[in-house]
C-alpha positions in Angstrom: -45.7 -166.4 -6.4 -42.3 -166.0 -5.0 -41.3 -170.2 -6.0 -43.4 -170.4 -8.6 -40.8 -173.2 -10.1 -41.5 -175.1 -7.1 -45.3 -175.5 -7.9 -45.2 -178.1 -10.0 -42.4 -181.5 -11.2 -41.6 -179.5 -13.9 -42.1 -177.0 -16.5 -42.2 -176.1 -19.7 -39.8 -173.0 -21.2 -40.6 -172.6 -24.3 -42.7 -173.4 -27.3 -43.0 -177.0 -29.0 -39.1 -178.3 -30.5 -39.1 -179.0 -33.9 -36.4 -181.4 -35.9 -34.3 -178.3 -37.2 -30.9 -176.5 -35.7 -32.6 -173.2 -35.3 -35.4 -174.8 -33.3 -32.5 -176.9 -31.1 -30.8 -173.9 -30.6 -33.5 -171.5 -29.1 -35.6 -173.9 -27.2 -32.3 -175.3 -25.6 -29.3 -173.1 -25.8 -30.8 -170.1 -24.4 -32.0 -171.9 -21.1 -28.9 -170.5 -19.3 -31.3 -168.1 -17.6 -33.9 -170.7 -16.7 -30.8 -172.6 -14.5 -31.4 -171.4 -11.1 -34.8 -171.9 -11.2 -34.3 -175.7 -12.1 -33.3 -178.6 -9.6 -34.9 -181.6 -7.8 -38.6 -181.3 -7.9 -38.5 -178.8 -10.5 -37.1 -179.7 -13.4 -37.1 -177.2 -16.7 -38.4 -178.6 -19.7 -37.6 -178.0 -23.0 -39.5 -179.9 -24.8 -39.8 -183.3 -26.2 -36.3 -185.3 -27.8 -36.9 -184.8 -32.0 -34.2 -188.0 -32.2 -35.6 -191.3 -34.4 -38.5 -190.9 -36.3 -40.3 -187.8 -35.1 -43.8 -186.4 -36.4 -44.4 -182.5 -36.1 -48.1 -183.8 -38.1 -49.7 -186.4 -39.6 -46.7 -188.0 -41.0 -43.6 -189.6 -39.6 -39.9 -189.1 -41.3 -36.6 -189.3 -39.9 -35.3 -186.6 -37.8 -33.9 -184.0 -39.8 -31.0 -182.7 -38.0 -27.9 -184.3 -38.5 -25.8 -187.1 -36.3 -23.8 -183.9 -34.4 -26.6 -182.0 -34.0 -28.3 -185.1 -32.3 -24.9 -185.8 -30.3 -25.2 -181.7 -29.1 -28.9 -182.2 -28.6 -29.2 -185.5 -26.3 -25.5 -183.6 -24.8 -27.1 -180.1 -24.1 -30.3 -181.8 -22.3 -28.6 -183.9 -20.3 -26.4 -180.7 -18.8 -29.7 -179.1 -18.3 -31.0 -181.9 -16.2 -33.9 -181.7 -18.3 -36.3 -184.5 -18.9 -35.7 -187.2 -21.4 -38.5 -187.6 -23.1 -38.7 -189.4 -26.6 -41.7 -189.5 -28.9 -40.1 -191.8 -31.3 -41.7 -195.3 -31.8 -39.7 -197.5 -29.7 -39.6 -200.7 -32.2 -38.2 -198.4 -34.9 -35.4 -197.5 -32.8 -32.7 -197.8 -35.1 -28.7 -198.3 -33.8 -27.4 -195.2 -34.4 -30.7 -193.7 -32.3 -30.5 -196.5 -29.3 -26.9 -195.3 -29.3 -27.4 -192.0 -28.3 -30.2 -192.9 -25.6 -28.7 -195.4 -23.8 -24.8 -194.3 -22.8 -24.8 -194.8 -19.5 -22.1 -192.0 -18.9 -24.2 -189.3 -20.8 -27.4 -190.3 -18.8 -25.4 -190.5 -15.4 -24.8 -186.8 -16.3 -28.7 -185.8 -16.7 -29.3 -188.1 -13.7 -26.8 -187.0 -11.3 -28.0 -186.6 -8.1 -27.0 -183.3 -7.0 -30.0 -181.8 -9.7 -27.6 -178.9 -10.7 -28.4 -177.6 -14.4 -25.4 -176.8 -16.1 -24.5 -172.8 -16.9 -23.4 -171.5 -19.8 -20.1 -169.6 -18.4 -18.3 -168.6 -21.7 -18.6 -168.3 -25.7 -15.6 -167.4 -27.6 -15.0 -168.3 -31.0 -17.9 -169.7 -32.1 -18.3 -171.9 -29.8 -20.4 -172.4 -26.5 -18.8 -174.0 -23.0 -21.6 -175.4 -20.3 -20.9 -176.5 -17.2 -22.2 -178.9 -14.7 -21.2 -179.3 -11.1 -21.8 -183.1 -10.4 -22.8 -184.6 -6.6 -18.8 -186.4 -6.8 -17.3 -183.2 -7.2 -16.4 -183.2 -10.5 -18.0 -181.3 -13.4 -19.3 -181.9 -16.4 -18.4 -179.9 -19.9 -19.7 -179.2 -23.1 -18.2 -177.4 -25.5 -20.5 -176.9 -28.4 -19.7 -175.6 -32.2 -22.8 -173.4 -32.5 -21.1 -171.2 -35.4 -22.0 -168.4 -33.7 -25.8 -169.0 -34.9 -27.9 -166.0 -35.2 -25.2 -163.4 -35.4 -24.4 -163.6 -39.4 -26.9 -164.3 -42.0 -24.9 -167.3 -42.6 -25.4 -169.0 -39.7 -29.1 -170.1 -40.3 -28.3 -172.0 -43.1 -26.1 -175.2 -43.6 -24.4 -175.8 -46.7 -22.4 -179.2 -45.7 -18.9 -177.9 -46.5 -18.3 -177.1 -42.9 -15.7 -177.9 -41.6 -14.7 -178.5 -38.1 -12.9 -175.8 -35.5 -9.6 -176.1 -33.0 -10.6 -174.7 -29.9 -8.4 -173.7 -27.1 -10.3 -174.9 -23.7 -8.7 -172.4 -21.2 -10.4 -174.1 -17.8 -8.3 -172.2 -15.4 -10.5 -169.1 -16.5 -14.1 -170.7 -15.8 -12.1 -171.2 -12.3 -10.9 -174.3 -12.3 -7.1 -174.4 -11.9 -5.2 -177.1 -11.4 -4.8 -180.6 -12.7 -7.8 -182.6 -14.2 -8.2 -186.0 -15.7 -10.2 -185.5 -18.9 -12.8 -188.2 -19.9 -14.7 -187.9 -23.6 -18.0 -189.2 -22.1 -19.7 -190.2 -25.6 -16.7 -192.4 -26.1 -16.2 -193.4 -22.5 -12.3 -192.7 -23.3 -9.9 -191.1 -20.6 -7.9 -188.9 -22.8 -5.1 -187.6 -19.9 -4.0 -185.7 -17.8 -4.0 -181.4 -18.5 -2.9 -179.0 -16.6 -4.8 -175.6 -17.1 -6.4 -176.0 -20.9 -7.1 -179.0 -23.7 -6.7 -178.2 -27.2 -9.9 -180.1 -28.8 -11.4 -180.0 -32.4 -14.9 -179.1 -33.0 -17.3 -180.6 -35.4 -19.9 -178.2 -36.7 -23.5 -178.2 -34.7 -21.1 -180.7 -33.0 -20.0 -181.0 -28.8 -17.2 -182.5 -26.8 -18.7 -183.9 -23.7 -15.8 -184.1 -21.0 -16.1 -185.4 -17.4 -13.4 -183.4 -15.2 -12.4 -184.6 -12.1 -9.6 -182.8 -10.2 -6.1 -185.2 -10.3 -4.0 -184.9 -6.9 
C-alpha cells in the first residue's frame, strides 16, 4: 500500500515503552525515520507516557526514570507530535507529574497545527538537536543530553555522579541564520536575543526546549 500511514489515526512504531532510559531512548529517539510518514490524520505512536505511577504488571510503583528523563520524555513526544497518552491514575497525580502535563507551551508544541514531526538534524557531542517547524513560522528545539547512549558500555548504566555538559548550539548550521529570540519553553522564560549560536548547559538524560522565532 503506497500510504499505508494514511490508513488509519495513527500508528504504533515500536514495541510496548517501559519506565527505563534505554526503553525511552529506542522507542522514541530513533523515530527520526518514521517523521515523514507522520502528520494530520496519521500520527506515529510511540507508545504510552511511563510518567506518575505506571504498571508494566500487576503492581503499580513510581516511574522509574528520573525528573530529566521525564522533562526529555514529555519534551521528545511533543516534537514528534505524537499522542499524549497517560496510563497513570489521574487522582494520584502528584505536582511534580501534573507539572509536566499540563504546560501549555510544551503542549502548544505537540498540538501545533501545522502536524510537522520534528527531525533529528544533528548530534555532536553527546548530545541530540530536534527540530520542529511550527504553523507561525517559528521552530521548535530540543537539545537533548543522551550521553551518547549505546555507543560505550558506559552509557547503559547510570551511576548518579553525572554531571551536566556546555553545549555550543551552532543554529546557523541547521540553516537558520540570522537573529532569533530564544524562549526556554519549560520555564516560559525569554532568555534574548542571539545571533547565530546559544551557549546552553545540559543536564544528563536532560533537554533544553527552546521556541525560535526569527527577530527583525
Amino acid at each position: 500500500v503506497k500510504d499505508w500511514n494514511r490508513v488509519t489515526n495513527m500508528y504504533r512504531t515500536g514495541p510496548d515503552i517501559k519506565d527505563s532510559w534505554t526503553s525511552l531512548y529506542h522507542t522514541s529517539f530513533t523515530l527520526d525515520r518514521w517523521a515523514p510518514f507522520a502528520g494530520p490524520g496519521h500520527w506515529l505512536d510511540p507508545d504510552m507516557m511511563i510518567l506518575g505511577e505506571v504498571s508494566i504488571g500487576p503492581m503499580m510503583h513510581p516511574t522509574r526514570l528520573t525528573p530529566d528523563e521525564q522533562y526529555s520524555h514529555v519534551s521528545i513526544f511533543s516534537l514528534l507530535a505524537a499522542p499524549m497518552l497517560i496510563g497513570c491514575p489521574l487522582e494520584r497525580l502528584d505536582d511534580f507529574t501534573l507539572n509536566l502535563l499540563s504546560n501549555d507551551e510544551v503542549i502548544a508544541i505537540n498540538q501545533d497545527p501545522l502536524g510537522k514531526a520534528g527531525r533529528l538534524v544533528a548530534e555532536e557531542n553527546g548530545i541530540q538537536i530536534w527540530l520542529k517547524p511550527l504553523e507561525d513560522g517559528a521552530f521548535a528545539v530540543g537539545l537533548f543530553n543522551v550521553a551518547d547512549f549505546g555507543k560505550t558500555p558506559e552509557s547503559y548504566f547510570r551511576w548518579g555522579d553525572e554531571t551536566a555538559k556546555t553545549f555550543h548550539f551552532d543554529f546557523a548550521k541547521l540553516g537558520l541564520p540570522g537573529t532569533y529570540q530564544l524562549r526556554d519553553v519549560w520555564r516560559q522564560k525569554d532568555l534574548g536575543v542571539f545571533k547565530g549560536a546559544y551557549d546552553a548547559e545540559i543536564r544528563h538524560h536532560g533537554v533544553l526546549l527552546l521556541k525560535l522565532t526569527q527577530s527583525r
